[in-house]
GUTITI-843915 format. One record per residue (C-alpha): residue number from 0; x, y negated, z negated. Coordinates in steps of 0.2 Angstrom, whole numbers, plus 5000, padded with zeros to 4 digits. Each point is the difference from the previous one (the first is absolute). Last residue first. Example, Ala and Ser with C-alpha at 12.3 -4.5 7.8 and 13.67 -1.06 7.14 Angstrom:
<recs>
{1, {5068, 5005, 4964}},
{0, {4994, 5017, 4997}},
</recs>
This chain:
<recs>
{405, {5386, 5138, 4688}},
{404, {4985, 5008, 4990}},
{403, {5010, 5017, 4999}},
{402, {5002, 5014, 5012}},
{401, {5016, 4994, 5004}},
{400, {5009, 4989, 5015}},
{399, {5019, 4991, 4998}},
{398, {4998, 4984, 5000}},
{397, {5008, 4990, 5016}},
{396, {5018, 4998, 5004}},
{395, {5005, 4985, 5008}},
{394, {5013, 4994, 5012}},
{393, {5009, 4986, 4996}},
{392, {5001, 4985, 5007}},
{391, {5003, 4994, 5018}},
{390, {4992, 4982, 5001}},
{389, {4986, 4993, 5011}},
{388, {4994, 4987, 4988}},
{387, {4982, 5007, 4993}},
{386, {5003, 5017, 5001}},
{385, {5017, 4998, 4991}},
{384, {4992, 4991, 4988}},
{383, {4988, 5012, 4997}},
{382, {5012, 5016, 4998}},
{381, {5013, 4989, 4989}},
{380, {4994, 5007, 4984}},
{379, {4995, 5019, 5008}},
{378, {5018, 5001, 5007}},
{377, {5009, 4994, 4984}},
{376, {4992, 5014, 4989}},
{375, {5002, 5012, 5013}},
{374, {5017, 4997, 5000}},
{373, {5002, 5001, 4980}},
{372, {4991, 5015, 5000}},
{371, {4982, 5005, 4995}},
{370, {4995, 5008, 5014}},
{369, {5011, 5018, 5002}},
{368, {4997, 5002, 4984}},
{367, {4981, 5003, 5002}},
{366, {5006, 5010, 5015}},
{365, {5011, 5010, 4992}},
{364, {4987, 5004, 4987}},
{363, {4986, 5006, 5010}},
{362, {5014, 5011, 5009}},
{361, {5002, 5008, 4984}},
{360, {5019, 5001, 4994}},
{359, {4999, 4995, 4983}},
{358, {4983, 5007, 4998}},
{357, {5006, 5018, 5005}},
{356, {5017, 4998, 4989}},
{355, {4989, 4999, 4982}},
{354, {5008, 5001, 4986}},
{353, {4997, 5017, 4990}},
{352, {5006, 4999, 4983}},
{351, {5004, 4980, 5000}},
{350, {4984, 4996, 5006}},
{349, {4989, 5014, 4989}},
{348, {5008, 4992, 4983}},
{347, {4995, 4982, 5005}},
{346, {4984, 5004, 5007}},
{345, {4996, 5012, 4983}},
{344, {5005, 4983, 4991}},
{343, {4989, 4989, 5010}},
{342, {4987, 5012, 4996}},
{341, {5003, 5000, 4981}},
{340, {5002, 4981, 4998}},
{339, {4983, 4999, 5008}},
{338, {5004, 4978, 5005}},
{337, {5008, 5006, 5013}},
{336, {4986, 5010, 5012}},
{335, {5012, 5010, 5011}},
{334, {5006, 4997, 5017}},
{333, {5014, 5012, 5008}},
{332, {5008, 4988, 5014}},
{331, {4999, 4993, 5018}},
{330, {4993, 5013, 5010}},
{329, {4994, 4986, 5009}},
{328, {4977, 5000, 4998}},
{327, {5004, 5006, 4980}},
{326, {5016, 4985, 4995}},
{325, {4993, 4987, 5011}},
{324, {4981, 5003, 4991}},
{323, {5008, 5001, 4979}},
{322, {5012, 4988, 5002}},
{321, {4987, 4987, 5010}},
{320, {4988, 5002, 4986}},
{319, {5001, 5013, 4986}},
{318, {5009, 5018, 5000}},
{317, {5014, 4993, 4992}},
{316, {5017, 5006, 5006}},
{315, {5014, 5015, 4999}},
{314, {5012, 5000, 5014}},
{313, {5014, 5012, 5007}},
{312, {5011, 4991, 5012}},
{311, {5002, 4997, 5019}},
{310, {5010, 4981, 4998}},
{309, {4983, 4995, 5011}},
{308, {4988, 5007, 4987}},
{307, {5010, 4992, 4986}},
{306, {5002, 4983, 5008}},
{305, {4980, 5001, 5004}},
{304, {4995, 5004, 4983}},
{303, {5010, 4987, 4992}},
{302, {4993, 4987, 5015}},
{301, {4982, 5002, 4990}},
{300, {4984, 4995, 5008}},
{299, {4987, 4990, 4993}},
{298, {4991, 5001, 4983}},
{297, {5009, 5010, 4986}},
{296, {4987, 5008, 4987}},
{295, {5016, 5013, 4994}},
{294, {5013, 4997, 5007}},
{293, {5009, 5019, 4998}},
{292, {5014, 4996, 5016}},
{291, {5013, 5016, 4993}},
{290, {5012, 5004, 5013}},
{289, {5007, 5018, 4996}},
{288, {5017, 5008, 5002}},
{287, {5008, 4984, 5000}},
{286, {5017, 4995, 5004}},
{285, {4998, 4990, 5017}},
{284, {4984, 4994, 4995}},
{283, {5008, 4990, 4985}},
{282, {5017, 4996, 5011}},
{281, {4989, 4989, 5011}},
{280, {4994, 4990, 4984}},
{279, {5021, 5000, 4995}},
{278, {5005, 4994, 5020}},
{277, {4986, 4985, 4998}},
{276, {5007, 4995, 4984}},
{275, {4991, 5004, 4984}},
{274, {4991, 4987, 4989}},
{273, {5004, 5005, 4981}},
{272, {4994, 5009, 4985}},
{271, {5009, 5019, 5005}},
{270, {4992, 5016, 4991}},
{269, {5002, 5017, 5000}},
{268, {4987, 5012, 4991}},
{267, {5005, 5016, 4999}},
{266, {5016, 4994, 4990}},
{265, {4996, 5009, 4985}},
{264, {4999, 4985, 4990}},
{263, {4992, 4990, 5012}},
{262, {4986, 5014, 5002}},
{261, {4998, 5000, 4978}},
{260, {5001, 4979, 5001}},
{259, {4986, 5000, 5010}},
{258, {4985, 4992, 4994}},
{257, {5005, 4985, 4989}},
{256, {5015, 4993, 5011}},
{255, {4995, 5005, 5017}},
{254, {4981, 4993, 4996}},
{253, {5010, 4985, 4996}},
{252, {5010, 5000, 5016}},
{251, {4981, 5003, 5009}},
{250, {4994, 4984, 4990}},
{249, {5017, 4988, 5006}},
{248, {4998, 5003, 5017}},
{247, {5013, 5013, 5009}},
{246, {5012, 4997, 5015}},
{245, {5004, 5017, 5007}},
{244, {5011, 5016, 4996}},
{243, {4985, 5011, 4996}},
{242, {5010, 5019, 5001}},
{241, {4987, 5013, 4991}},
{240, {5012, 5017, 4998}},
{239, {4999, 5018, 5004}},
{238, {5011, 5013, 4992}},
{237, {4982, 5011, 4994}},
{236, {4984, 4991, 5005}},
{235, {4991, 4994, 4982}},
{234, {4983, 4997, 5009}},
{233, {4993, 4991, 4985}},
{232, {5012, 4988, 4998}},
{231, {5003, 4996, 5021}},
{230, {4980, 5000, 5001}},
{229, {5000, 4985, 4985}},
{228, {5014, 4992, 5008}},
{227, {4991, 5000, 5017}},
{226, {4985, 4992, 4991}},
{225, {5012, 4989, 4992}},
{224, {5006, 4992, 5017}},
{223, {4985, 5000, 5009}},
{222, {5004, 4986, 5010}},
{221, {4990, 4986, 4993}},
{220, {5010, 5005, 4983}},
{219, {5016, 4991, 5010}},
{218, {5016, 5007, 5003}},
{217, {5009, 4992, 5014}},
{216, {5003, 5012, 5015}},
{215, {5001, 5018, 5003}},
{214, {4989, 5012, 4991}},
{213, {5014, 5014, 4999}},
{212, {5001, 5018, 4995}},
{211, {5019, 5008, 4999}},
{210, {5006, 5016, 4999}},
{209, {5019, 5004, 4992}},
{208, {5016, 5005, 5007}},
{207, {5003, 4982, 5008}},
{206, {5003, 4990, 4984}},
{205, {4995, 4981, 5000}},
{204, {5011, 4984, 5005}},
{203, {4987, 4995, 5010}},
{202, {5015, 4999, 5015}},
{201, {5007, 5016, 4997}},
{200, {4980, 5008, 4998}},
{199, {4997, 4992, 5019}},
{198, {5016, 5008, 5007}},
{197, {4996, 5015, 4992}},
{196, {4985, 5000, 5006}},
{195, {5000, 4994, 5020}},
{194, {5008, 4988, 5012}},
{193, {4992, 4983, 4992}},
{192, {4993, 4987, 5010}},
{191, {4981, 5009, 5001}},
{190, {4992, 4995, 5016}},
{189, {4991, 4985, 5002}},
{188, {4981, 4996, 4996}},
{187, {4991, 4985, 5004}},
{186, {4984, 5003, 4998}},
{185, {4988, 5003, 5015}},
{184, {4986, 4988, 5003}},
{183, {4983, 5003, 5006}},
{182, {4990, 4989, 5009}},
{181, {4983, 4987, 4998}},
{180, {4999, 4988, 5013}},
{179, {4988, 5010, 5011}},
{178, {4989, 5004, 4984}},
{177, {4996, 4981, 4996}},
{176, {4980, 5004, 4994}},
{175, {5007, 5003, 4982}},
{174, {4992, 5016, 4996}},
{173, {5007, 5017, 5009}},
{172, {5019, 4993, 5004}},
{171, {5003, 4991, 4983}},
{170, {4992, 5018, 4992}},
{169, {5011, 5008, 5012}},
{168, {5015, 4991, 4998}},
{167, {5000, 5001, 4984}},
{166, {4998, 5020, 4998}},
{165, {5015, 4997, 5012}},
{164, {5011, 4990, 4986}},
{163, {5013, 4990, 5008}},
{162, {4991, 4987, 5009}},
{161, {5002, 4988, 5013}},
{160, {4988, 4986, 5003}},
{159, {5001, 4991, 5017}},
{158, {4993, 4983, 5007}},
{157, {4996, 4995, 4982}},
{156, {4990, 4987, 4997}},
{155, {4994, 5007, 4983}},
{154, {4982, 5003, 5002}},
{153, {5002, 5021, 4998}},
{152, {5010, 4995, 4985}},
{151, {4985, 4991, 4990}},
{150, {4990, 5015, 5003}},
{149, {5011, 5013, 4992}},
{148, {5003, 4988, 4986}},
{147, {4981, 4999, 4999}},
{146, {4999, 5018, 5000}},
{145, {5013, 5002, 4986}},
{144, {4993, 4987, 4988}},
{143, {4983, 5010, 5002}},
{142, {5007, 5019, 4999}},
{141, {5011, 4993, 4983}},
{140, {4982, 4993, 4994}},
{139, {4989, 5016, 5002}},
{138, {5015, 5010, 4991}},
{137, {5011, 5013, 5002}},
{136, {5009, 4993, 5018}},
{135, {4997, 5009, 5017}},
{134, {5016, 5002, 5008}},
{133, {4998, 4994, 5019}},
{132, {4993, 4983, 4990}},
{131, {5021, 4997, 4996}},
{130, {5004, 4994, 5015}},
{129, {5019, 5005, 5003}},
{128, {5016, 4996, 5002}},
{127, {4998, 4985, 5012}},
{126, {5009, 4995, 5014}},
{125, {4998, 4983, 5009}},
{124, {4999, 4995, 5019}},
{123, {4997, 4981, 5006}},
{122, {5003, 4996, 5018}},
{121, {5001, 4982, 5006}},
{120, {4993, 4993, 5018}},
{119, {4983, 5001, 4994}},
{118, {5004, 4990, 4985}},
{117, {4989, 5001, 4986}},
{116, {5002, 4983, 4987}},
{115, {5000, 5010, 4983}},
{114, {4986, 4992, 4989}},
{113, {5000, 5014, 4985}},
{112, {4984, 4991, 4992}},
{111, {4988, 5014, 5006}},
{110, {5010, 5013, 4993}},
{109, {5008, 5014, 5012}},
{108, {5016, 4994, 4996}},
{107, {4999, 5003, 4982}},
{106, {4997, 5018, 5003}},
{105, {5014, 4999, 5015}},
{104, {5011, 4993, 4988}},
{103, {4999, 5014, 4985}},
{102, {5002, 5015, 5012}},
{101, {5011, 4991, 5014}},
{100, {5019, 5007, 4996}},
{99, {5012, 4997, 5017}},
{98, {4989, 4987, 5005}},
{97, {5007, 4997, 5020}},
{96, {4995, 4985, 5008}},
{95, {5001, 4998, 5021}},
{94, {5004, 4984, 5011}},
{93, {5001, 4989, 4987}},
{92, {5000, 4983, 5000}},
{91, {5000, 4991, 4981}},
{90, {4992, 4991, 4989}},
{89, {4987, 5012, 4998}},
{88, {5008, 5012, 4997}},
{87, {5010, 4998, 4985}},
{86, {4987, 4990, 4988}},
{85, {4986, 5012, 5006}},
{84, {5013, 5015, 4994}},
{83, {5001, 4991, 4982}},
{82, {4984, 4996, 4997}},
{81, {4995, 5019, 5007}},
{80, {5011, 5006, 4985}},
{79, {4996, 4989, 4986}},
{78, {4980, 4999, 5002}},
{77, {4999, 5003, 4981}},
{76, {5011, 4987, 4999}},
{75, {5018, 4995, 4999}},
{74, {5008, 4998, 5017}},
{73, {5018, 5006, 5003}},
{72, {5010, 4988, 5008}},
{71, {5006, 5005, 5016}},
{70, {5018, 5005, 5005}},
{69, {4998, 5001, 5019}},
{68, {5017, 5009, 5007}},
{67, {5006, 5001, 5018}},
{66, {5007, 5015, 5006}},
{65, {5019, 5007, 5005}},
{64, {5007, 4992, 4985}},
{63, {4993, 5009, 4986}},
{62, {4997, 5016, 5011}},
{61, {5013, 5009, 4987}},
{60, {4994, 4991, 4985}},
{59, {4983, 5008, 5003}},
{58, {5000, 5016, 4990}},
{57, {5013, 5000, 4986}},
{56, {5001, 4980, 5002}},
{55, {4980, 4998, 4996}},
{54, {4998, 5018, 4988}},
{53, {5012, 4989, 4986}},
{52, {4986, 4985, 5001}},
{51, {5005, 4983, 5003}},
{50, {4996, 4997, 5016}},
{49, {4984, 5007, 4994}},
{48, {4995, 4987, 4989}},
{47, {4997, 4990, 5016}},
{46, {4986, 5011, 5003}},
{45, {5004, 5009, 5018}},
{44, {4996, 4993, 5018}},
{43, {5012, 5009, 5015}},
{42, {5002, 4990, 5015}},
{41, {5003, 5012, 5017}},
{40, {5006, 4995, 5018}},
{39, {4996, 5017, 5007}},
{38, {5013, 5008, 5012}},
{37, {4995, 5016, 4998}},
{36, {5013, 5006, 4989}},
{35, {4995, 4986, 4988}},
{34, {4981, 5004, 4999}},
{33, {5009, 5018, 4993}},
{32, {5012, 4994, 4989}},
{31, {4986, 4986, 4992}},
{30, {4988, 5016, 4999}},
{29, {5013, 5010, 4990}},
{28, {5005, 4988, 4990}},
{27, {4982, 4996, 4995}},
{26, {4997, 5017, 4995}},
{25, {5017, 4999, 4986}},
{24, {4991, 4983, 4994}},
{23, {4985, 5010, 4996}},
{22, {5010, 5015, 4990}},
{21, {4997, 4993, 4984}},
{20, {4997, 4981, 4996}},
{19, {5001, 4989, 5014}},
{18, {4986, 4990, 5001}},
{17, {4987, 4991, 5012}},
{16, {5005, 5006, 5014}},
{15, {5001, 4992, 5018}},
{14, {5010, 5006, 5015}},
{13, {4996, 4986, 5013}},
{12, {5004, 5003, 5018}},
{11, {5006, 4986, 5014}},
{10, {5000, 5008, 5018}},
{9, {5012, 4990, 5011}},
{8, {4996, 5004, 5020}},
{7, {5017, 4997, 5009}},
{6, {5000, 4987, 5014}},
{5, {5011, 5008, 5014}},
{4, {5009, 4984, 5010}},
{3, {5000, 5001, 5017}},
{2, {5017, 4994, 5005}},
{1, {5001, 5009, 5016}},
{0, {5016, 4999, 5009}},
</recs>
């Protein structure tokens, strides 16, 4: 009999991230689920306020006991994050390091006195949302801050950096001198969880025989929210309603307060302060006969977009930054300029007249949506260290080609 013993290979993986404030403890799960699936011995580093955090047991309590836990302290200091993230790794063996949100600690990791110990044997990859020198600032000293944070990233020691934002990736590709470890990541979006309209209007708890414009999410002035108020006033669309069911800050409930008590009153105007489930933010695409993303100035890509784009519905949206280029080179969306009240009204009033099927269904489109999945998200995170261990991940899906810069 042969009693050959068959010595199996452990990979250890390190999910770190330095909070868990909105939907970054939802990405980690779906990494940790993933490493898991393949067999990878994973450690998962969070804040140790974040144990306590509502978002920890919604997302992560699930993989509580099926992965190890480093609660670190968090660091004070203007160096806080890579103080942290030195204090986790280099005590420790890692065969590869995930940094599930990188923008802040690459920066600091790129500084002179960040003394991370490089292992050849150990893997780092980190994603960032975006560098924010692809969008040329106003003024001689936001273009100076920029390109030394733009600098300070290409010397992170980084053996990957993923990024959400194309026009990003380009400028991070073009200028750093680390092109070959530069990539593209999808998001993470799923299909919508909710059968269809009425369904969704059920579960809102909001009349059916009605239309409804949305601007998904919490409600924040950095989102455009009064511009699109403004257009929504001004535009006056017959048996049409403004649903913003999300958490707001205290100044936008203000300006609800003092601005718009005559669109409360009538009930054209419907609002909801609070966070929303994951069922009730699919259920606002479900019902809406136009997706409003007006961001006005917003740097980096924009997952609202994306959701509406893939749930096939009608979209209004800046005509500025990422917005404004995904929504033109994929058929994405109707861009107006948003801070003109009375062009982003006439865009309101022509999207809900006309709609637009052609663009919903362009092939441009389908492939745009076709990458940004939760698969795809997976496959291009565990890409490299399936290269570098022999496993059997997923497949990936690459960017789909334009005529633009990309």
């Amino acid at each position: 009999m042969d009693t050959r013993t068959v010595l199996r290979i452990v990979i250890h993986a390190l999910v770190f991230e330095s909070a868990l404030t909105g939907h970054r403890a939802y990405y980690v799960r779906l990494l940790c689920d993933e490493l898991l699936r393949l067999g990878i011995e994973v450690t998962v580093a969070v804040p140790d306020v974040g144990e306590q955090m509502s978002e920890f047991e919604v997302h992560l309590g699930g993989i509580r006991n099926h992965v190890q836990w480093i609660f670190y302290a968090t660091r004070e200091g203007i160096h806080r994050e890579a103080d942290s993230f030195l204090s986790v790794i280099n005590d420790s063996s890692w065969d590869h390091v995930f940094c599930t949100c990188s923008d802040i600690l690459a920066r600091q990791l790129g500084q002179p006195f960040a003394k991370i110990r490089r292992d050849p044997q150990r893997a780092i990859e980190g994603l960032l949302m975006r560098i924010n020198a692809a969008y040329l600032a106003p003024s001689v000293g936001g273009r100076t801050k920029d390109l030394l944070a733009e600098r300070l990233i290409a010397r992170c020691p980084f053996d990957r950096f993923h990024f959400l934002d194309p026009l990003s990736w380009r400028r991070f590709f073009d200028n750093s001198g680390r092109a070959p470890d530069a990539k593209l990541m999808p998001e993470a979006i799923e299909p919508l969880a909710v059968a269809g309209r009425i369904d969704a209007c059920q579960i809102l708890g909001v009349p059916a025989d009605t239309r409804y414009i949305t601007c998904p999410g919490t409600v924040q002035e950095r989102k455009g929210i009064r511009e699109l108020v403004a257009a929504f006033r001004m535009a006056n669309i017959p048996d049409t309603r403004l649903l913003l069911i999300g958490k707001q800050t205290a100044t936008m409930s203000q300006y609800f307060k003092e601005y718009c008590g005559d669109l409360l009153q009538s009930e054209k105007l419907v609002l909801s302060d609070r966070y929303v489930s994951s069922a009730e933010f699919d259920c606002l695409f479900a019902i809406a006969d136009l997706v409003c993303v007006p961001y006005p100035k917003h740097l980096g890509s924009a997952s609202i977009l994306i959701r509406a784009s893939r749930a096939g519905c009608n979209i209004v949206a800046s005509d500025w930054g990422w917005i404004g280029w995904a929504s033109k080179q994929f058929d994405l969306a109707r861009t107006c300029d948003v801070n003109d009240v009375e062009t982003f009204a006439d865009s309101l009033i022509s999207s809900l007249q006309s709609g637009d099927d052609s663009i919903a269904t362009s092939s441009i489109r389908k492939s745009f949506n076709q990458f940004h999945t939760r698969d795809n998200y997976l496959a291009h995170w565990t890409a490299f260290l399936g290269e570098r261990h022999g496993l059997n991940t997923l497949p990936t899906i690459k960017f789909p080609a334009s005529d633009s810069q990309v």
